[in-house]
C-alpha positions in Angstrom: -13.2 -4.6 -0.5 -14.2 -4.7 3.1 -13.1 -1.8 3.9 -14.5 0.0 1.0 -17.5 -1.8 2.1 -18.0 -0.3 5.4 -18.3 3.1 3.7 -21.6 2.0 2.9 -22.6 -0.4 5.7 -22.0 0.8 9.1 -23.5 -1.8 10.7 -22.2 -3.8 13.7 -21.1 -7.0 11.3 -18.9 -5.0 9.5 -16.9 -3.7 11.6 -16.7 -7.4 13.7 -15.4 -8.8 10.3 -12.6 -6.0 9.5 -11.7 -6.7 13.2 -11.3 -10.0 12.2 -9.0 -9.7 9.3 -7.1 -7.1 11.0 -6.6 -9.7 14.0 -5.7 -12.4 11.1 -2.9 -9.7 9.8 -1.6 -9.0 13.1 -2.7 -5.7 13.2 -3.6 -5.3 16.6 -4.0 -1.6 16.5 -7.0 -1.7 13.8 -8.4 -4.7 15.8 -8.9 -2.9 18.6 -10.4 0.3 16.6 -13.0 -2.0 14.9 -14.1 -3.9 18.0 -13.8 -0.6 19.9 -16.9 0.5 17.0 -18.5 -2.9 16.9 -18.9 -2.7 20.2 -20.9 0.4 20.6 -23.3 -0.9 17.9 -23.8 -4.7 19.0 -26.9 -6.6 19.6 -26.4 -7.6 23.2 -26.8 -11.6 21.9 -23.2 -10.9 19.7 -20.9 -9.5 23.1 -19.7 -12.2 24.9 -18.4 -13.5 20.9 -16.4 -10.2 20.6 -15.4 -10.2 24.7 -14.0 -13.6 23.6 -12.1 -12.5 20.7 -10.7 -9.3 22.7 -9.6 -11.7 25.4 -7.2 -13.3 22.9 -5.1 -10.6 22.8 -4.6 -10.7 26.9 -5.1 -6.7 27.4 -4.3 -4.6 30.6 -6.8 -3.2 32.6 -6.5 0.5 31.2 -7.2 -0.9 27.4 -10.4 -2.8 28.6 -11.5 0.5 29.7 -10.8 2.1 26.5 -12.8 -0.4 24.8 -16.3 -0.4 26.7 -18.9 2.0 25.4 -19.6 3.7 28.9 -22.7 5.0 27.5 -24.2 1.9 26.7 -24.1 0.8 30.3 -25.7 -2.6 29.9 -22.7 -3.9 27.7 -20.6 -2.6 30.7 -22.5 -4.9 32.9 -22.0 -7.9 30.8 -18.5 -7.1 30.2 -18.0 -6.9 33.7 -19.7 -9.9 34.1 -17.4 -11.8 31.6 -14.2 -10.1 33.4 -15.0 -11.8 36.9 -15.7 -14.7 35.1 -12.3 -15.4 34.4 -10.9 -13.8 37.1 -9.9 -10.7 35.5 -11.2 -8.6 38.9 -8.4 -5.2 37.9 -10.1 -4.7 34.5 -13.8 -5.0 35.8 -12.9 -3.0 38.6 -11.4 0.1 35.7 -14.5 -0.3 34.1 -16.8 0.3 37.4 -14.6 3.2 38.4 -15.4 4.7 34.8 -18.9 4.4 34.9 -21.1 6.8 35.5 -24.7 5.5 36.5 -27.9 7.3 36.3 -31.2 6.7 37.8 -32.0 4.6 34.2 -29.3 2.8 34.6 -29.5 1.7 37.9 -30.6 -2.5 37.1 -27.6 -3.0 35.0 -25.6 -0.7 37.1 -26.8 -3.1 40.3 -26.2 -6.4 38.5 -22.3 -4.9 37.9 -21.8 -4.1 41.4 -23.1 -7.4 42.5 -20.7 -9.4 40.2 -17.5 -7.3 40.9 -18.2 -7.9 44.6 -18.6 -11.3 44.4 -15.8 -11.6 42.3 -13.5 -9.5 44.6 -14.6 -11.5 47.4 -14.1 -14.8 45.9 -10.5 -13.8 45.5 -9.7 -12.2 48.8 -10.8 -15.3 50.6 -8.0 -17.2 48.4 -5.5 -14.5 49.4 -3.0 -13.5 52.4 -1.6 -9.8 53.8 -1.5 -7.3 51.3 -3.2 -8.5 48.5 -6.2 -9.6 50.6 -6.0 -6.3 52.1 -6.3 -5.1 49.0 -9.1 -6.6 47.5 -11.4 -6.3 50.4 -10.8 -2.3 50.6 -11.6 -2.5 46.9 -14.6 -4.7 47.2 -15.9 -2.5 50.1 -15.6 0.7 48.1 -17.9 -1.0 45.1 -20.3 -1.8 47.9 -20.5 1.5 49.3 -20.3 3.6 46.4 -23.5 1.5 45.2 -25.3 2.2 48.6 -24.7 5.9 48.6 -26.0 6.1 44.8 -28.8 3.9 45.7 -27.8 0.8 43.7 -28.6 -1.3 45.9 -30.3 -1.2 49.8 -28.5 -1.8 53.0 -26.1 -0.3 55.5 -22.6 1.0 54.8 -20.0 -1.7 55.2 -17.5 -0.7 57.5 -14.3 -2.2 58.8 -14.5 -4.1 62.3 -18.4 -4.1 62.2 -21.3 -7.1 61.4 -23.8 -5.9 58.8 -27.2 -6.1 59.8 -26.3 -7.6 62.9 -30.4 -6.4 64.4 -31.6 -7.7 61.5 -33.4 -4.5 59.9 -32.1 -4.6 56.4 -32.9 -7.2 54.0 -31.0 -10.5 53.3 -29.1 -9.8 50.3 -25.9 -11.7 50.1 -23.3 -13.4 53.2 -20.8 -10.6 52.0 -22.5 -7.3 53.3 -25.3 -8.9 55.2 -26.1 -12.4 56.1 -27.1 -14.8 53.8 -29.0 -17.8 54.6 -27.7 -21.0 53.8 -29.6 -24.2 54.9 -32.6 -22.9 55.9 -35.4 -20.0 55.4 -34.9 -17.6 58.4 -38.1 -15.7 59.6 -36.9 -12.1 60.5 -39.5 -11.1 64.2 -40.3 -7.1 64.0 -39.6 -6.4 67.5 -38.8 -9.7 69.6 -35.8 -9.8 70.6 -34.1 -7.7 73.5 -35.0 -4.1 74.1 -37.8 -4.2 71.3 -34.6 -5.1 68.6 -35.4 -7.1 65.7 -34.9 -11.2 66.0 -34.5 -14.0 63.8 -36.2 -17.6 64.1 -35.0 -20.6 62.7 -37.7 -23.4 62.6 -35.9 -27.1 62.6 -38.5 -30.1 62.5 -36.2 -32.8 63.7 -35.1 -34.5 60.1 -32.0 -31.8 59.7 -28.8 -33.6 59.4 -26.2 -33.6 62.3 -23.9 -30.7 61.3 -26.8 -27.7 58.9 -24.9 -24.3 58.3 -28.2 -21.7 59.0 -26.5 -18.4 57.5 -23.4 -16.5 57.8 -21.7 -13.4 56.3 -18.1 -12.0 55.8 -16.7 -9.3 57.9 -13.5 -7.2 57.3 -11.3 -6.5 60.3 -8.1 -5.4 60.8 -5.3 -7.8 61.0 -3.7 -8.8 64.2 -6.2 -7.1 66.0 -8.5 -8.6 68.9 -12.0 -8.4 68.6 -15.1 -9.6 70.8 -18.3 -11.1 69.5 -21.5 -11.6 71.1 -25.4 -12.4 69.9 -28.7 -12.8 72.1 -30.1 -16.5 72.0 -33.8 -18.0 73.3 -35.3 -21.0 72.6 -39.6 -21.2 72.3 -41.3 -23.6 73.7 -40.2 -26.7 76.6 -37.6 -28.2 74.5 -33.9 -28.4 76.4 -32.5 -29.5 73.5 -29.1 -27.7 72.4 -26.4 -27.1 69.4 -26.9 -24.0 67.8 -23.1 -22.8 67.6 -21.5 -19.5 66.1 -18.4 -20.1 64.3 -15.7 -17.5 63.5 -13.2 -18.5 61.4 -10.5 -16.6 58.6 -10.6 -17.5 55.0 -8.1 -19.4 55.4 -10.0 -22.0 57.4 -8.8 -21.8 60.9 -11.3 -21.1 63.3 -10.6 -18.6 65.9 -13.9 -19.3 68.3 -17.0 -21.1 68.7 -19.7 -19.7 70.9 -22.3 -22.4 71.7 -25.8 -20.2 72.3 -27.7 -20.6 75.8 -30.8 -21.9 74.9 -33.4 -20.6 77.4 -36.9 -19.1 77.4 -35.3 -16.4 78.5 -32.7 -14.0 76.2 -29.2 -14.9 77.1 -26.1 -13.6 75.9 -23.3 -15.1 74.3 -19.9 -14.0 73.7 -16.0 -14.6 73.0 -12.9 -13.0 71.7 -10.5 -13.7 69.4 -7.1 -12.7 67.7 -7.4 -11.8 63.9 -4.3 -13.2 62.3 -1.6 -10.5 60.7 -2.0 -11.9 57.5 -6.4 -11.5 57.6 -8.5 -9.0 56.5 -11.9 -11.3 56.8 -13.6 -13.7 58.7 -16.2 -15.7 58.6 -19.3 -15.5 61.0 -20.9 -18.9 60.8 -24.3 -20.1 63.1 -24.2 -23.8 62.5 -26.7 -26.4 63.8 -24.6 -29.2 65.2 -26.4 -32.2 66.8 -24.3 -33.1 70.2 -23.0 -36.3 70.4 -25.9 -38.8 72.1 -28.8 -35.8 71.6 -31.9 -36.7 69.5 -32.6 -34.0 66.8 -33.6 -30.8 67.7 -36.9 -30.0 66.7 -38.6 -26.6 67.6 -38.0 -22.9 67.1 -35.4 -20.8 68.2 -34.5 -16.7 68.1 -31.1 -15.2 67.4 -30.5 -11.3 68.2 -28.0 -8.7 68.4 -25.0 -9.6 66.9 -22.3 -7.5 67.5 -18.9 -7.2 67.0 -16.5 -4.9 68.5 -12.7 -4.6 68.9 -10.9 -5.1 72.8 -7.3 -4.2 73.6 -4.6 -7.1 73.4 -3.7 -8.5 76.5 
């Protein structure tokens, strides 16, 4: 009868309830057709229900694809969404490479990039060698495909270089750019060294001993030796100190600390590391931490020019 039905009814719950009977009758190939059609007709409120029930059946990346009506690009979104949610990263990827997005479609299109990457990143920091390696080539390709369709704003990501390190893009995210994390950074058109952009951090004395100020991921290559170095001043008479770059893997270890020279004039800081063989990230961290016996630090402070760049092995 329900099948006879749907010659008359075409609507989305039809389909969702054969897809249900066929799923109650094993009949995994006519589940798939209905929700296939159910999908391309659903009100956006009724996709996570049918992503749910599609889950059941623990598909491979290529099938998901199948599935997803590319046309209707903001159910792609939200199924990609729902992938990364539980960690299904190769099917959300398949279903970004299929897309196609226009200028109409470039919010929903954005929103996907921005969850895949976050995803992708949340599992190459839990990873080691290849698989890390993997997932950070993959989550730089979403990145830059999105830049050079205009998805979203900001430099190219490339291997073995800090994004935005003159501050001239916006702050989107600590992934591809820095990300503030305990405080609101000010970014100063023009003050730091040779006319370069500069960022001032305001701290009124009631911070607590250890604040992370903002940070971003890089990707280097492994077992490779790299220098960093920023520009630091302080404003004002204050001689007070603990502003601290930390570079560390995702894997926790820290591989330097550079405590920043404080003066009225801009100094430079700078120190090298060793990338473990089995990293493809790190972690560049500026940290407020209050040194042992100092009173708070309270006053204003600009960071500039941070730049990475790789050195031969010793």
């Amino acid at each position: 009868a329900l099948i006879s039905a749907t010659r008359y009814d075409h609507g989305f719950e039809s389909h969702y309830v054969l897809g249900n009977l066929a799923l109650l009758q094993n009949n995994r190939k006519e589940f798939l057709h209905e929700m296939r059609i159910a999908l391309q007709i659903a009100p956006t409120g009724d996709v996570y229900t049918i992503l749910n029930e599609i889950q059941r059946l623990r598909l491979g990346k290529r099938n998901w694809t199948n599935l997803i009506p590319q046309q209707r690009t903001k159910i792609a979104a939200m199924a990609v969404d729902y992938l990364t949610t539980i960690h299904r990263w190769r099917a959300a990827l398949n279903i970004w490479n299929a897309m196609d997005c226009r200028g109409y479609d470039a919010k929903p299109c954005r929103q996907m990039a921005m969850d895949l990457v976050n995803s992708l990143c949340n599992q190459a920091i839990k990873k080691e060698g290849i698989n890390q390696m993997r997932l950070t080539l993959a989550m730089y390709k979403v990145w830059n495909h999105s830049i050079k369709h205009n998805l979203v704003h900001g430099p190219l990501a490339r291997i073995g270089e800090v994004s935005n390190g003159n501050f001239n893009h916006s702050w989107i995210w600590q992934i591809f750019g820095w990300g503030a994390v305990g405080v609101s950074p000010r970014i100063i058109l023009g003050a730091g060294p040779q006319h370069a952009n500069a960022v001032r951090i305001h701290l009124n004395g009631y911070e607590p001993s250890h604040l992370q100020l903002f940070d971003q991921w890089v990707w280097v290559a492994p077992g490779m030796r790299y220098q960093i170095q920023f520009s630091s001043r302080r404003l004002g008479y204050s001689k007070q100190t603990g502003v601290v770059l930390a570079v560390s893997m995702a894997n926790g270890k820290v591989l330097c600390t550079i405590p920043a020279v404080l003066h009225q004039q801009w100094r430079q800081n700078r120190c090298a590391f060793t990338v473990s063989k089995n990293q493809s990230l790190v972690l560049l961290s500026f940290n407020y931490v209050r040194p042992l016996g100092q009173v708070p630090m309270r006053g204003s402070f600009d960071l500039a020019h941070v730049s990475l760049r790789r050195i031969s092995i010793n």
